[in-house]
N, C-alpha and C positions, 0 to 999 in steps of 0.2 A: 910677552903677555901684556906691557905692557903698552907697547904700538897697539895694541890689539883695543886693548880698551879705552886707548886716546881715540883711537879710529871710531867705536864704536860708541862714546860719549858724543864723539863729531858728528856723529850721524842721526843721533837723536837729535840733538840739537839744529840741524836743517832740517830734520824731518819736522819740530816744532815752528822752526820759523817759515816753513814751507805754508802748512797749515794756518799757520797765523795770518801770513799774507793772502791766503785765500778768503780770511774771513772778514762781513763787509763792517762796512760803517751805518746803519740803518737812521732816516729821518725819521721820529716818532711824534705823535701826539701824546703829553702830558694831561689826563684828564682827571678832574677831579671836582668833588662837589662842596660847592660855597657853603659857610656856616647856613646853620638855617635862619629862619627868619620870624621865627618865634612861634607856639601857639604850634608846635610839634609839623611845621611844614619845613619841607626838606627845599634847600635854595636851589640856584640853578647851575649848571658846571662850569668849568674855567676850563678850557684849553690851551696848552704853553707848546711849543716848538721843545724836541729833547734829541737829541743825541745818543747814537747807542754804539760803541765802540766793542765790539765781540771780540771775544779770543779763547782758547780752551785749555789754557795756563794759567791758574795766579799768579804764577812767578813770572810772567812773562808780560810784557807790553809794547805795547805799539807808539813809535812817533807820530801818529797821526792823534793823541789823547793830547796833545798838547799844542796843536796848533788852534788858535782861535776864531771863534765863530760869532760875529759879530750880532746876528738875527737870534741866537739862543741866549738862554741866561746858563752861566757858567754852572749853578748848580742844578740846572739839568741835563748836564752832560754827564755821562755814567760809562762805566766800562762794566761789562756783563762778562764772568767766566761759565763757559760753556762746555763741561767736559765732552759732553757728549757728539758737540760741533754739530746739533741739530742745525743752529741757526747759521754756520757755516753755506749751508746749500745754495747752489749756483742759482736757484729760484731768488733769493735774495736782494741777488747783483745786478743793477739795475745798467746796463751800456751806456757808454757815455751820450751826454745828448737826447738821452730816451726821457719822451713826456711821460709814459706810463714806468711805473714807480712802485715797488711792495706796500704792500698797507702795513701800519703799526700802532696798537697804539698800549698806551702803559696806563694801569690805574694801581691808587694806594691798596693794599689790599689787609685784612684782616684776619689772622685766624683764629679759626674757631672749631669748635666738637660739631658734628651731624646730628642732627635728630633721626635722621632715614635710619630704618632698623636694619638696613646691609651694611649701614656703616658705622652704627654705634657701637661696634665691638671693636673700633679699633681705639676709642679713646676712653677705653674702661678704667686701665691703669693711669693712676696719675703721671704726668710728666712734668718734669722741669721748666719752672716756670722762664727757668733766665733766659734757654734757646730762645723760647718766643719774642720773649721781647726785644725785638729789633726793629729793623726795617724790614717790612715788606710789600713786595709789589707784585702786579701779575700781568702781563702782556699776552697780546694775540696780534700774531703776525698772518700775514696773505704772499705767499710768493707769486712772482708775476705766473700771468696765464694760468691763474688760479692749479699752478702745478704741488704747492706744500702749506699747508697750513698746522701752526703752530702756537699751542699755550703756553707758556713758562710762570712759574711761583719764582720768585727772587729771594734772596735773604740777602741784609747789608747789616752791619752793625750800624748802632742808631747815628744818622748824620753823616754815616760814611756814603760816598756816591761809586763805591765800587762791590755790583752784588752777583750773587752768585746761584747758579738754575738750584734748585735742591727738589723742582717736577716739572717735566716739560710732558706735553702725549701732544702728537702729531696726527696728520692724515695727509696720504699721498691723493684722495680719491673725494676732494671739495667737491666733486661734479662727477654724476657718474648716470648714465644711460644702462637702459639694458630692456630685452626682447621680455615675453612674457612667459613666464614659465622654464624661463634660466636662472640658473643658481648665481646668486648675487655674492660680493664681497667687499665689505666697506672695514677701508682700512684704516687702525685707530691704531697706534702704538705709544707707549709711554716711559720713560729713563728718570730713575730717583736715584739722587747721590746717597751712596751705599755709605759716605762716612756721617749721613745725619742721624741723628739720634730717632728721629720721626721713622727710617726705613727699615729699620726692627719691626715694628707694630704693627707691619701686613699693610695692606692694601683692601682697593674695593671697588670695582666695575660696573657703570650704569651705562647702559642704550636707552634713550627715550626716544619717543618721533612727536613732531610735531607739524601742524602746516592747518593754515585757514582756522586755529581757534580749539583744533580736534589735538587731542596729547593725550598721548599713552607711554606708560612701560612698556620696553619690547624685553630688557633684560639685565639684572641686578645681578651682579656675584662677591659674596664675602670672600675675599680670598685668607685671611686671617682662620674661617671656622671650614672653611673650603665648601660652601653652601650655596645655591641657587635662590635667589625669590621665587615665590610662587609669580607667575603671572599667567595670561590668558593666550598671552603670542604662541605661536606654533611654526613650526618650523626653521627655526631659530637657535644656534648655538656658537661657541667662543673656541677656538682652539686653544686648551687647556694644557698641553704639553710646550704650547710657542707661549703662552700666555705666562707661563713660570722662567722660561728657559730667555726669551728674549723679548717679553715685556709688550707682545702683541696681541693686543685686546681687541683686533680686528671683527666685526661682525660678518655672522655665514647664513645667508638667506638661503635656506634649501632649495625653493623656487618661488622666482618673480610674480608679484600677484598685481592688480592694480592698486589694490588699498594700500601697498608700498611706496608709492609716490609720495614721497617727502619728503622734508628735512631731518635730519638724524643727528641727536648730540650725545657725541662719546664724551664721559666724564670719568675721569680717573681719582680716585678720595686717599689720602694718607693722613695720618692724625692730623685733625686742624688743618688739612690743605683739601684744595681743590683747584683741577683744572680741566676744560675741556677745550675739543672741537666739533662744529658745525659741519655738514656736508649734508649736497643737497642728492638724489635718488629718482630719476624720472623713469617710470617702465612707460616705452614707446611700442605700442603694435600699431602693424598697418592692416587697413581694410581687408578683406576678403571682398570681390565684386561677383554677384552673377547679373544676367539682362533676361529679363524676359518678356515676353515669351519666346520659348526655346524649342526649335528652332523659329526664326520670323516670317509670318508669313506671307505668299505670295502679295505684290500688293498690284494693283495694277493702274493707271494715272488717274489724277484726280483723288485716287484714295485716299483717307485717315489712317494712320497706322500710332497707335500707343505704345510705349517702350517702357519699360520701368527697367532702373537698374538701381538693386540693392547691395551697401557697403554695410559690412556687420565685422563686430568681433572688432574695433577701434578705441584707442586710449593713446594720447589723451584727446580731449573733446575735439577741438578742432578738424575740418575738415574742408576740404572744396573737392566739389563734384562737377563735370563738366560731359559734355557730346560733341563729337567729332566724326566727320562724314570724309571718310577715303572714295571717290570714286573710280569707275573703272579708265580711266586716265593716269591713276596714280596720284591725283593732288585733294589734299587736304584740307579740310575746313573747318570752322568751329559752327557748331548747331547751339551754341549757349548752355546755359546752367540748367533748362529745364523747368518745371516744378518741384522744389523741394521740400520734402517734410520735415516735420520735427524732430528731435533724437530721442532714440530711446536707449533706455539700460537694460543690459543682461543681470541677471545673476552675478557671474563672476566682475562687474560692476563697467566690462565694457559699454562701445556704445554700438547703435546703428542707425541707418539714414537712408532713403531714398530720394530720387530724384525721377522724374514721369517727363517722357518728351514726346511730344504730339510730332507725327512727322506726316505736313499736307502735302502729298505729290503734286497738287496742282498750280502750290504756291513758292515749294521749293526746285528747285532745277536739281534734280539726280538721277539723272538718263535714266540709263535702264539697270541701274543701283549700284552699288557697295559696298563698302564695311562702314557699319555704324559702331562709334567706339564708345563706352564710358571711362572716363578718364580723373581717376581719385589720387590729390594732391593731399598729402600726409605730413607730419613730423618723422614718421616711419619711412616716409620714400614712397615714389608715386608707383601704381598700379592701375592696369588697363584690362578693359573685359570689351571682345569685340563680338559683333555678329552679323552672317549675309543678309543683306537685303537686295531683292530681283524681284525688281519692276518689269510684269511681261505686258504685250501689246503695245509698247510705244513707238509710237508714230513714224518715227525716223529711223528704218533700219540702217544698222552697222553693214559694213562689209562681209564681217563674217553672216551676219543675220541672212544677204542679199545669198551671198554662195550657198548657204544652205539651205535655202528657199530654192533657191535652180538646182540645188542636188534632189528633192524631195520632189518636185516635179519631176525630175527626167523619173528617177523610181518610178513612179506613177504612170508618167506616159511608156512606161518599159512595160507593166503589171497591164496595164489598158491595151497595149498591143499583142502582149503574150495571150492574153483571153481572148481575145478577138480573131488572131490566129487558130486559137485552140478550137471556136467554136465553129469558125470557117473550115475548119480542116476535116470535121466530124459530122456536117453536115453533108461536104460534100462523099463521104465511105456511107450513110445512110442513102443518097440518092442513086450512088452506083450499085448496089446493092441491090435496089428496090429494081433497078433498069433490069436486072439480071434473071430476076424472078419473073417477071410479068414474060420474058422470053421462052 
Protein backbone atom coordinates (compact mmCIF):
# COMPACT_ATOMS: atom_id res chain seq x y z
CA UNK A 1 0.00 0.00 0.00
CA UNK A 2 2.48 1.80 0.58
CA UNK A 3 4.40 1.82 -3.10
CA UNK A 4 1.08 2.44 -3.99
CA UNK A 5 0.73 5.64 -2.53
CA UNK A 6 4.30 6.83 -3.08
CA UNK A 7 3.35 6.03 -6.81
CA UNK A 8 0.45 7.83 -6.53
CA UNK A 9 1.80 11.17 -4.47
CA UNK A 10 4.44 10.76 -7.67
CA UNK A 11 1.97 11.36 -9.92
CA UNK A 12 0.29 14.13 -8.58
CA UNK A 13 3.17 15.65 -8.37
CA UNK A 14 4.10 15.62 -12.37
CA UNK A 15 0.79 15.99 -13.00
CA UNK A 16 1.24 19.51 -11.14
CA UNK A 17 4.53 20.26 -12.50
CA UNK A 18 3.26 19.10 -15.99
CA UNK A 19 0.57 21.78 -15.74
CA UNK A 20 2.72 24.24 -14.22
CA UNK A 21 5.17 24.11 -17.22
CA UNK A 22 2.31 24.56 -19.56
CA UNK A 23 1.41 27.67 -17.81
CA UNK A 24 2.81 31.10 -19.58
CA UNK A 25 4.71 34.00 -18.36
CA UNK A 26 2.28 36.90 -19.75
CA UNK A 27 3.88 40.63 -20.58
CA UNK A 28 1.25 43.00 -19.09
CA UNK A 29 0.53 46.71 -18.80
CA UNK A 30 0.29 48.22 -15.32
CA UNK A 31 -2.38 50.94 -15.49
CA UNK A 32 -3.16 53.22 -13.35
CA UNK A 33 -4.51 56.81 -12.66
CA UNK A 34 -2.18 59.85 -11.43
CA UNK A 35 -3.31 61.64 -8.18
CA UNK A 36 -5.74 64.26 -9.29
CA UNK A 37 -5.02 67.52 -9.86
CA UNK A 38 -7.08 69.31 -7.68
CA UNK A 39 -10.57 71.15 -8.04
CA UNK A 40 -12.21 67.39 -8.16
CA UNK A 41 -10.39 66.57 -11.80
CA UNK A 42 -9.25 63.23 -12.18
CA UNK A 43 -5.17 63.22 -13.65
CA UNK A 44 -4.01 61.19 -16.46
CA UNK A 45 -2.81 57.39 -16.26
CA UNK A 46 0.66 56.01 -15.84
CA UNK A 47 1.42 52.80 -17.80
CA UNK A 48 4.38 50.40 -16.22
CA UNK A 49 5.64 47.25 -18.03
CA UNK A 50 4.52 44.09 -15.43
CA UNK A 51 5.14 40.62 -15.44
CA UNK A 52 2.67 37.78 -14.73
CA UNK A 53 4.03 34.51 -13.88
CA UNK A 54 0.79 31.88 -13.74
CA UNK A 55 0.49 28.71 -11.95
CA UNK A 56 -2.42 26.87 -10.40
CA UNK A 57 -0.61 25.89 -6.93
CA UNK A 58 0.15 28.17 -4.03
CA UNK A 59 2.36 25.77 -2.96
CA UNK A 60 4.11 25.58 -6.01
CA UNK A 61 6.60 27.72 -8.16
CA UNK A 62 8.39 28.31 -10.98
CA UNK A 63 12.18 29.15 -11.70
CA UNK A 64 11.41 31.41 -14.14
CA UNK A 65 9.93 34.11 -10.83
CA UNK A 66 13.34 34.73 -10.15
CA UNK A 67 15.13 35.34 -13.03
CA UNK A 68 15.50 39.02 -13.64
CA UNK A 69 14.12 41.41 -15.88
CA UNK A 70 15.91 44.39 -16.46
CA UNK A 71 13.02 46.70 -18.51
CA UNK A 72 10.40 45.96 -15.40
CA UNK A 73 10.42 47.16 -11.96
CA UNK A 74 10.90 44.26 -9.59
CA UNK A 75 7.61 45.13 -7.78
CA UNK A 76 5.71 44.71 -10.69
CA UNK A 77 6.57 41.33 -11.26
CA UNK A 78 3.81 39.12 -9.56
CA UNK A 79 2.88 35.49 -9.58
CA UNK A 80 -0.91 34.81 -10.09
CA UNK A 81 -2.40 31.42 -8.63
CA UNK A 82 -4.91 30.20 -10.94
CA UNK A 83 -6.77 27.20 -9.69
CA UNK A 84 -8.85 27.10 -12.42
CA UNK A 85 -5.62 27.24 -15.18
CA UNK A 86 -8.09 29.57 -17.09
CA UNK A 87 -5.08 31.48 -17.90
CA UNK A 88 -3.30 28.42 -18.52
CA UNK A 89 -4.74 28.30 -22.32
CA UNK A 90 -2.54 27.59 -25.36
CA UNK A 91 -4.19 31.09 -26.52
CA UNK A 92 -1.90 32.58 -24.25
CA UNK A 93 1.49 31.17 -25.64
CA UNK A 94 2.75 33.29 -27.65
CA UNK A 95 5.64 31.09 -30.39
CA UNK A 96 8.90 32.02 -30.24
CA UNK A 97 9.74 34.96 -32.42
CA UNK A 98 6.03 35.88 -32.91
CA UNK A 99 5.38 39.71 -33.40
CA UNK A 100 1.68 39.22 -32.54
CA UNK A 101 1.51 38.77 -28.74
CA UNK A 102 -1.73 38.29 -26.06
CA UNK A 103 -3.06 41.57 -24.85
CA UNK A 104 -2.97 42.20 -21.02
CA UNK A 105 -3.50 44.42 -19.10
CA UNK A 106 -3.90 44.92 -14.98
CA UNK A 107 -5.63 47.84 -13.20
CA UNK A 108 -5.81 48.71 -9.15
CA UNK A 109 -9.19 47.63 -8.39
CA UNK A 110 -11.65 48.48 -5.57
CA UNK A 111 -14.48 46.74 -3.92
CA UNK A 112 -17.46 47.75 -3.60
CA UNK A 113 -21.60 46.83 -2.94
CA UNK A 114 -23.93 47.43 -6.35
CA UNK A 115 -26.43 49.75 -6.50
CA UNK A 116 -28.16 47.58 -9.55
CA UNK A 117 -31.30 45.97 -7.80
CA UNK A 118 -30.19 42.28 -9.29
CA UNK A 119 -27.22 42.69 -7.37
CA UNK A 120 -27.97 44.29 -4.24
CA UNK A 121 -29.16 41.34 -2.55
CA UNK A 122 -25.92 39.96 -2.45
CA UNK A 123 -24.41 42.55 -0.06
CA UNK A 124 -27.22 42.75 2.28
CA UNK A 125 -25.47 40.98 5.17
CA UNK A 126 -22.73 42.55 6.40
CA UNK A 127 -19.39 41.15 5.81
CA UNK A 128 -16.06 41.20 7.27
CA UNK A 129 -14.32 43.91 6.81
CA UNK A 130 -10.55 42.42 7.22
CA UNK A 131 -11.02 39.95 3.77
CA UNK A 132 -11.47 43.24 1.86
CA UNK A 133 -8.85 44.86 2.91
CA UNK A 134 -6.04 43.78 0.78
CA UNK A 135 -4.80 44.10 -2.50
CA UNK A 136 -6.79 44.12 -5.33
CA UNK A 137 -6.64 44.02 -8.77
CA UNK A 138 -8.49 43.16 -12.00
CA UNK A 139 -7.12 42.11 -15.38
CA UNK A 140 -8.40 41.53 -18.96
CA UNK A 141 -6.51 39.36 -21.13
CA UNK A 142 -7.07 38.70 -25.36
CA UNK A 143 -5.68 35.40 -26.36
CA UNK A 144 -3.90 35.41 -29.79
CA UNK A 145 -6.55 35.23 -32.80
CA UNK A 146 -8.88 36.63 -30.55
CA UNK A 147 -9.50 32.63 -29.64
CA UNK A 148 -10.20 33.34 -25.33
CA UNK A 149 -10.87 36.19 -23.59
CA UNK A 150 -10.56 36.54 -19.99
CA UNK A 151 -11.40 38.92 -16.62
CA UNK A 152 -9.80 37.95 -13.33
CA UNK A 153 -10.45 39.86 -9.61
CA UNK A 154 -7.02 39.13 -7.79
CA UNK A 155 -6.64 39.33 -4.05
CA UNK A 156 -2.99 39.66 -2.38
CA UNK A 157 -2.48 40.44 1.10
CA UNK A 158 -1.52 44.16 1.45
CA UNK A 159 2.13 44.78 -0.32
CA UNK A 160 2.44 41.05 -1.10
CA UNK A 161 3.15 40.68 -5.13
CA UNK A 162 1.70 37.16 -4.99
CA UNK A 163 -2.25 37.14 -5.78
CA UNK A 164 -4.77 34.99 -6.22
CA UNK A 165 -8.09 34.66 -9.05
CA UNK A 166 -10.86 34.59 -6.24
CA UNK A 167 -13.41 35.49 -10.13
CA UNK A 168 -12.33 34.95 -13.33
CA UNK A 169 -15.71 34.77 -16.37
CA UNK A 170 -14.29 34.02 -19.83
CA UNK A 171 -15.60 33.74 -23.40
CA UNK A 172 -14.54 31.37 -26.13
CA UNK A 173 -16.65 33.49 -28.84
CA UNK A 174 -14.85 37.49 -28.93
CA UNK A 175 -16.15 37.36 -32.46
CA UNK A 176 -18.85 35.67 -33.70
CA UNK A 177 -20.82 35.66 -37.15
CA UNK A 178 -24.05 34.15 -37.74
CA UNK A 179 -26.89 34.05 -40.74
CA UNK A 180 -30.34 35.62 -39.98
CA UNK A 181 -32.70 33.92 -38.23
CA UNK A 182 -30.18 31.20 -36.52
CA UNK A 183 -30.22 30.60 -33.19
CA UNK A 184 -27.11 32.39 -31.79
CA UNK A 185 -24.84 31.39 -28.68
CA UNK A 186 -22.43 33.76 -26.97
CA UNK A 187 -20.28 32.13 -24.64
CA UNK A 188 -19.65 33.76 -21.10
CA UNK A 189 -18.46 31.37 -18.29
CA UNK A 190 -17.23 32.17 -14.90
CA UNK A 191 -15.06 30.13 -11.85
CA UNK A 192 -15.22 31.72 -8.10
CA UNK A 193 -12.88 30.28 -5.46
CA UNK A 194 -15.28 28.18 -3.38
CA UNK A 195 -12.81 28.81 -0.30
CA UNK A 196 -13.62 32.85 -0.29
CA UNK A 197 -15.78 34.07 2.11
CA UNK A 198 -17.56 36.39 -0.83
CA UNK A 199 -18.64 32.62 -2.71
CA UNK A 200 -21.43 31.91 0.08
CA UNK A 201 -23.35 35.10 -0.87
CA UNK A 202 -24.56 33.89 -4.44
CA UNK A 203 -23.86 35.50 -7.38
CA UNK A 204 -25.64 37.70 -10.25
CA UNK A 205 -25.66 37.67 -14.20
CA UNK A 206 -26.01 40.80 -16.47
CA UNK A 207 -25.89 40.76 -20.65
CA UNK A 208 -25.97 44.26 -21.89
CA UNK A 209 -25.47 45.23 -25.62
CA UNK A 210 -24.12 48.00 -26.66
CA UNK A 211 -22.67 49.64 -30.09
CA UNK A 212 -22.80 53.24 -31.81
CA UNK A 213 -24.09 55.24 -28.51
CA UNK A 214 -27.45 52.67 -28.32
CA UNK A 215 -27.31 50.25 -24.81
CA UNK A 216 -29.72 48.24 -23.50
CA UNK A 217 -30.33 45.33 -20.97
CA UNK A 218 -30.72 42.19 -22.75
CA UNK A 219 -30.63 40.21 -19.48
CA UNK A 220 -30.18 40.36 -15.37
CA UNK A 221 -30.43 37.17 -13.14
CA UNK A 222 -30.20 37.20 -9.21
CA UNK A 223 -28.93 33.97 -8.67
CA UNK A 224 -28.95 34.55 -4.76
CA UNK A 225 -33.21 35.13 -4.83
CA UNK A 226 -33.09 32.97 -8.25
CA UNK A 227 -35.12 35.88 -10.12
CA UNK A 228 -35.12 37.39 -13.57
CA UNK A 229 -35.17 41.32 -14.37
CA UNK A 230 -37.94 42.51 -15.95
CA UNK A 231 -36.74 43.64 -19.38
CA UNK A 232 -38.05 44.24 -22.81
CA UNK A 233 -35.51 41.77 -24.92
CA UNK A 234 -37.40 38.79 -26.18
CA UNK A 235 -36.13 35.83 -27.10
CA UNK A 236 -33.44 35.43 -24.98
CA UNK A 237 -32.47 33.00 -22.08
CA UNK A 238 -29.37 31.44 -19.84
CA UNK A 239 -28.97 27.91 -19.48
CA UNK A 240 -29.94 27.61 -15.86
CA UNK A 241 -29.13 24.01 -15.13
CA UNK A 242 -25.15 24.73 -16.70
CA UNK A 243 -25.43 28.10 -15.08
CA UNK A 244 -25.44 26.30 -11.43
CA UNK A 245 -23.65 23.06 -12.23
CA UNK A 246 -20.71 24.50 -14.21
CA UNK A 247 -20.80 28.28 -13.97
CA UNK A 248 -22.00 28.86 -17.67
CA UNK A 249 -23.61 32.13 -18.14
CA UNK A 250 -23.49 31.70 -21.80
CA UNK A 251 -26.14 33.77 -23.81
CA UNK A 252 -29.08 31.89 -26.14
CA UNK A 253 -30.37 34.12 -28.95
CA UNK A 254 -33.48 32.00 -30.10
CA UNK A 255 -33.07 33.71 -33.60
CA UNK A 256 -30.69 36.04 -35.35
CA UNK A 257 -32.20 39.37 -35.80
CA UNK A 258 -30.43 42.40 -37.42
CA UNK A 259 -30.76 44.74 -34.25
CA UNK A 260 -28.40 41.83 -32.81
CA UNK A 261 -25.31 43.22 -34.29
CA UNK A 262 -23.27 44.29 -31.62
CA UNK A 263 -21.04 44.24 -28.89
CA UNK A 264 -22.25 42.24 -25.78
CA UNK A 265 -20.81 42.56 -22.14
CA UNK A 266 -21.26 39.47 -20.04
CA UNK A 267 -20.64 40.66 -16.38
CA UNK A 268 -20.60 38.25 -13.60
CA UNK A 269 -21.22 40.21 -9.73
CA UNK A 270 -20.26 38.50 -6.27
CA UNK A 271 -20.36 40.67 -3.13
CA UNK A 272 -18.16 43.66 -3.78
CA UNK A 273 -16.59 42.06 -7.06
CA UNK A 274 -17.02 42.44 -10.55
CA UNK A 275 -15.93 41.06 -13.59
CA UNK A 276 -16.57 41.01 -17.35
CA UNK A 277 -16.10 40.25 -20.95
CA UNK A 278 -16.63 41.91 -24.32
CA UNK A 279 -17.53 40.11 -27.48
CA UNK A 280 -18.50 41.41 -30.50
CA UNK A 281 -21.92 39.54 -32.78
CA UNK A 282 -22.30 40.55 -36.59
CA UNK A 283 -25.60 38.91 -38.18
CA UNK A 284 -24.39 38.62 -41.96
CA UNK A 285 -27.19 37.98 -44.72
CA UNK A 286 -26.57 38.05 -48.41
CA UNK A 287 -28.71 39.67 -51.09
CA UNK A 288 -31.45 38.04 -52.71
CA UNK A 289 -31.08 39.31 -56.66
CA UNK A 290 -33.90 39.10 -59.25
CA UNK A 291 -33.44 41.16 -62.98
CA UNK A 292 -36.05 42.42 -64.67
CA UNK A 293 -37.88 42.38 -66.90
CA UNK A 294 -38.40 38.75 -66.94
CA UNK A 295 -38.16 37.19 -69.40
CA UNK A 296 -35.93 40.10 -71.68
CA UNK A 297 -36.91 41.00 -74.50
CA UNK A 298 -36.42 40.38 -78.03
CA UNK A 299 -34.12 43.21 -78.88
CA UNK A 300 -33.03 43.76 -82.17
CA UNK A 301 -29.65 46.09 -83.34
CA UNK A 302 -29.41 49.49 -82.72
CA UNK A 303 -31.91 48.94 -79.73
CA UNK A 304 -32.14 50.35 -76.04
CA UNK A 305 -32.81 47.67 -73.76
CA UNK A 306 -33.33 48.79 -69.69
CA UNK A 307 -32.36 46.06 -67.09
CA UNK A 308 -32.83 46.66 -63.40
CA UNK A 309 -31.66 44.19 -61.04
CA UNK A 310 -32.96 44.30 -57.50
CA UNK A 311 -30.75 42.99 -54.24
CA UNK A 312 -33.07 42.91 -51.12
CA UNK A 313 -33.19 41.36 -47.68
CA UNK A 314 -29.11 42.43 -47.02
CA UNK A 315 -27.36 43.27 -43.64
CA UNK A 316 -24.85 44.55 -43.07
CA UNK A 317 -25.14 47.84 -45.33
CA UNK A 318 -22.50 47.43 -47.49
CA UNK A 319 -22.74 46.15 -50.92
CA UNK A 320 -21.29 46.34 -54.59
CA UNK A 321 -23.44 45.54 -57.45
CA UNK A 322 -22.05 44.94 -60.83
CA UNK A 323 -23.08 43.58 -64.87
CA UNK A 324 -21.45 41.17 -66.80
CA UNK A 325 -22.13 40.15 -70.42
CA UNK A 326 -21.26 36.26 -71.35
CA UNK A 327 -21.44 36.02 -75.04
CA UNK A 328 -22.32 33.26 -77.36
CA UNK A 329 -18.54 32.59 -77.75
CA UNK A 330 -18.27 31.90 -74.11
CA UNK A 331 -16.11 35.00 -73.03
CA UNK A 332 -16.94 37.46 -70.47
CA UNK A 333 -17.12 40.80 -69.87
CA UNK A 334 -17.78 43.43 -67.41
CA UNK A 335 -20.82 46.00 -68.42
CA UNK A 336 -19.86 48.24 -65.06
CA UNK A 337 -21.76 49.10 -62.04
CA UNK A 338 -24.81 50.49 -63.77
CA UNK A 339 -27.14 53.20 -62.12
CA UNK A 340 -27.38 52.76 -58.64
CA UNK A 341 -29.80 53.84 -56.07
CA UNK A 342 -29.97 54.57 -52.65
CA UNK A 343 -30.61 51.94 -49.92
CA UNK A 344 -33.47 51.39 -48.49
CA UNK A 345 -34.73 49.48 -45.00
CA UNK A 346 -37.18 46.84 -44.58
CA UNK A 347 -38.96 46.38 -41.50
CA UNK A 348 -36.98 43.59 -40.10
CA UNK A 349 -34.27 46.47 -40.49
CA UNK A 350 -32.63 44.81 -43.66
CA UNK A 351 -31.49 46.73 -46.64
CA UNK A 352 -32.20 46.93 -50.53
CA UNK A 353 -30.71 48.40 -53.59
CA UNK A 354 -30.88 48.59 -57.13
CA UNK A 355 -28.81 49.15 -59.99
CA UNK A 356 -30.40 50.02 -63.93
CA UNK A 357 -28.16 49.20 -66.91
CA UNK A 358 -29.08 50.81 -70.24
CA UNK A 359 -27.78 48.23 -72.87
CA UNK A 360 -27.17 50.19 -76.60
CA UNK A 361 -27.03 47.50 -79.18
CA UNK A 362 -25.60 49.91 -81.41
CA UNK A 363 -22.82 50.98 -79.33
CA UNK A 364 -22.06 47.71 -77.62
CA UNK A 365 -20.80 44.74 -79.67
CA UNK A 366 -23.03 41.64 -78.50
CA UNK A 367 -23.64 39.68 -81.68
CA UNK A 368 -26.61 38.10 -81.63
CA UNK A 369 -26.61 38.01 -77.51
CA UNK A 370 -26.08 36.30 -74.18
CA UNK A 371 -26.35 36.02 -70.82
CA UNK A 372 -26.40 39.26 -69.05
CA UNK A 373 -25.42 38.69 -65.34
CA UNK A 374 -25.96 40.77 -62.18
CA UNK A 375 -23.40 40.17 -59.95
CA UNK A 376 -23.73 41.08 -55.93
CA UNK A 377 -20.47 41.27 -53.76
CA UNK A 378 -21.36 40.77 -49.99
CA UNK A 379 -19.93 40.23 -46.43
CA UNK A 380 -22.35 37.18 -46.83
CA UNK A 381 -20.49 35.79 -50.16
CA UNK A 382 -21.27 36.80 -53.61
CA UNK A 383 -24.37 35.95 -55.57
CA UNK A 384 -25.41 36.10 -59.28
CA UNK A 385 -28.83 36.47 -61.14
CA UNK A 386 -28.50 35.86 -64.85
CA UNK A 387 -30.74 36.25 -67.97
CA UNK A 388 -31.07 35.57 -72.02
CA UNK A 389 -30.69 38.22 -74.12
CA UNK A 390 -31.20 37.47 -78.39
CA UNK A 391 -30.53 39.99 -80.56
CA UNK A 392 -32.55 38.87 -83.89
CA UNK A 393 -31.72 40.36 -87.43
CA UNK A 394 -28.12 40.84 -87.17
CA UNK A 395 -26.41 41.47 -90.11
CA UNK A 396 -23.78 38.83 -90.09
CA UNK A 397 -25.13 35.43 -90.18
CA UNK A 398 -23.56 32.51 -88.20
CA UNK A 399 -23.07 29.38 -89.83
CA UNK A 400 -25.67 27.79 -88.05
CA UNK A 401 -27.93 31.03 -89.13
CA UNK A 402 -26.55 30.25 -93.06
CA UNK A 403 -27.70 26.25 -92.74
CA UNK A 404 -30.73 26.99 -91.62
CA UNK A 405 -31.63 29.54 -94.07
CA UNK A 406 -30.80 26.86 -96.91
CA UNK A 407 -32.82 24.31 -94.84
CA UNK A 408 -35.94 26.70 -94.83
CA UNK A 409 -35.58 27.35 -98.42
CA UNK A 410 -35.34 23.84 -99.88
CA UNK A 411 -38.87 23.27 -97.44
CA UNK A 412 -40.26 25.91 -99.59
CA UNK A 413 -38.95 25.07 -102.86
CA UNK A 414 -40.19 21.32 -101.91
CA UNK A 415 -44.03 23.06 -100.72
CA UNK A 416 -43.76 25.28 -104.24
CA UNK A 417 -43.03 22.18 -106.32
CA UNK A 418 -45.56 19.80 -104.60
CA UNK A 419 -48.40 22.62 -105.52
CA UNK A 420 -47.40 23.09 -108.65
CA UNK A 421 -47.45 19.44 -109.39
CA UNK A 422 -50.54 19.04 -107.65
CA UNK A 423 -52.22 21.86 -109.64
CA UNK A 424 -50.65 20.55 -112.96
CA UNK A 425 -51.78 17.17 -112.42
CA UNK A 426 -55.59 18.28 -111.86
CA UNK A 427 -55.83 20.28 -114.56
CA UNK A 428 -54.74 18.01 -116.80
CA UNK A 429 -57.77 14.74 -115.42
CA UNK A 430 -60.33 18.05 -116.01
CA UNK A 431 -59.11 18.42 -119.68
CA UNK A 432 -59.35 14.64 -120.33
CA UNK A 433 -62.45 14.40 -119.18
CA UNK A 434 -63.86 17.42 -120.87
CA UNK A 435 -62.07 15.56 -124.39
CA UNK A 436 -64.24 12.50 -123.51
CA UNK A 437 -67.55 14.16 -123.28
CA UNK A 438 -67.76 16.39 -126.09
CA UNK A 439 -67.02 12.66 -128.00
Amino acid sequence: MKDISTIYKLSVVAAICFIQGKCPVLECWFVQEKAGRGGGLTGATTQEKSLLHIRTDAGSSSPETHQAHSDINPSRVYVITDPAATLCHQSFKAPKGSVKKPQCEVNPFLPQPSSLRWVSSLTEPALSPIYLQADWFSASFQGLDEQLGVSTITRAPTGSTEHEVILSVTSKTMSAKTRLGEPVTLDCGFWADSSSPLYTSGFAVEWRYQTRGDGRLVLAYDGKTDRLADTHEEGVTLDFEGLYKRGNASLILEEAKVRHSGTYICTVYLPYLMAQVAMDLEVVEPPSLSIHPSPLPLAVPGQTINIHCDASGFAPLHLELSWEFKGADGKSRSLGAGSMSGHRQAWDLTYSQRTRLELDTSKLDLGRGGEVTCVAVHAGGTRRASMTLSIIGFSSPSIEDSMAMVGVALVLYGLIKFVSWTFTGSGSDKTDEQDKVSK
